[in-house]
matplotlib code that plots the C-alpha trace (Angstrom):
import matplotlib.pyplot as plt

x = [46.5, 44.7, 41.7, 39.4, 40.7, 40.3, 37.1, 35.7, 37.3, 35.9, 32.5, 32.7, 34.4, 31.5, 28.7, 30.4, 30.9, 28.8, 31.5, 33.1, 33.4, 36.2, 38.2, 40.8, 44.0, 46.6, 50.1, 53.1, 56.2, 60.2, 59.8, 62.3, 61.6, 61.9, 60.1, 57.1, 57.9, 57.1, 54.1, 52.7, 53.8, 51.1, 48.2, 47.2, 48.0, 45.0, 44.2, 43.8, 46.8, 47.3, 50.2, 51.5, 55.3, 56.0, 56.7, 60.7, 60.4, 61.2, 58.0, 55.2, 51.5, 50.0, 46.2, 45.5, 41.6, 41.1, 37.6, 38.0, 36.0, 36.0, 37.6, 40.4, 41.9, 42.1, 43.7, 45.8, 47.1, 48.2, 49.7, 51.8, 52.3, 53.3, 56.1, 57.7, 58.8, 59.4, 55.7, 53.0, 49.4, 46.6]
y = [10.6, 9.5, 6.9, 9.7, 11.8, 9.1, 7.9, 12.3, 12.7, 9.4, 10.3, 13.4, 11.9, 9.6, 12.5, 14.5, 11.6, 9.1, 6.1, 5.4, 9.3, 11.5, 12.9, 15.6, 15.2, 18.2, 18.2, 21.0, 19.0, 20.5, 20.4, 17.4, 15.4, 12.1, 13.4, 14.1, 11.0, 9.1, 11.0, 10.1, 6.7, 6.0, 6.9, 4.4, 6.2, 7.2, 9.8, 13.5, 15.9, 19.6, 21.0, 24.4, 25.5, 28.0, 31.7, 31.0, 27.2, 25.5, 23.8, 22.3, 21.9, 18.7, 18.4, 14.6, 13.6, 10.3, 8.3, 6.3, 3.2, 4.5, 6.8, 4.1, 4.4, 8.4, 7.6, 5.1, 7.7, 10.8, 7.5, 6.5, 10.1, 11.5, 8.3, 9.9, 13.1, 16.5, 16.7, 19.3, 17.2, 20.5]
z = [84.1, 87.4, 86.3, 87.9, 85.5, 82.6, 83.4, 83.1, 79.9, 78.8, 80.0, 77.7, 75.2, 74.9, 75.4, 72.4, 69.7, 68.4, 67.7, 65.4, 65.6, 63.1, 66.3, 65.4, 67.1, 67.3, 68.3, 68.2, 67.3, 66.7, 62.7, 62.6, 60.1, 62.6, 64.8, 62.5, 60.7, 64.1, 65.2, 61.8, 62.1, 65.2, 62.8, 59.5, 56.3, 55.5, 57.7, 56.5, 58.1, 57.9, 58.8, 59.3, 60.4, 62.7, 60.9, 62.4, 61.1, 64.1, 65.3, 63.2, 64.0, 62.6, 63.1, 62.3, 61.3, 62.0, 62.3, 65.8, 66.9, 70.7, 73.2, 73.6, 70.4, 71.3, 74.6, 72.6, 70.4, 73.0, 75.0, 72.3, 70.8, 74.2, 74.5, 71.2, 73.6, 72.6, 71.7, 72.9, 72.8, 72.5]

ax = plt.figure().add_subplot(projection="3d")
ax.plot(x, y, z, "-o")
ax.set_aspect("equal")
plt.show()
């Protein structure tokens, strides 16, 4: 994403959540068990995840609840998530 971009998102980001700020993070990801295994893997343990498979069973939804320090850390995460491949951010 173009700075421009960044910097608007960051700006709402910031006018939506008082940091540190639980943000909920949601990703659709082939229900491989390596692939969820990594998407997990870029959050600490302790955060709170639902999940729900697809009614074929190919494809998982994984909401992650995790309290943030800043709008970094979110960008942080869809960076890193988005690196894993395969992976629809919502």
């Amino acid at each position: 994403m173009q700075d421009d971009g960044l910097a608007g998102l960051r700006a709402r980001l910031d006018a939506h959540h008082n940091w540190p700020s639980e943000y909920m993070f949601k990703f659709i990801s082939p229900s491989s068990p390596e692939k969820i295994k990594a998407i997990l893997g870029v959050f600490p343990p302790d955060v709170r995840v639902e999940r729900k498979t697809s009614g074929g069973g190919k494809y998982t939804s994984l909401t992650i609840h995790e309290v943030v320090s800043n709008a970094d850390v979110v960008f942080d995460r869809y960076q890193t998530v988005q690196a894993i491949g395969g992976i629809f951010a919502l």
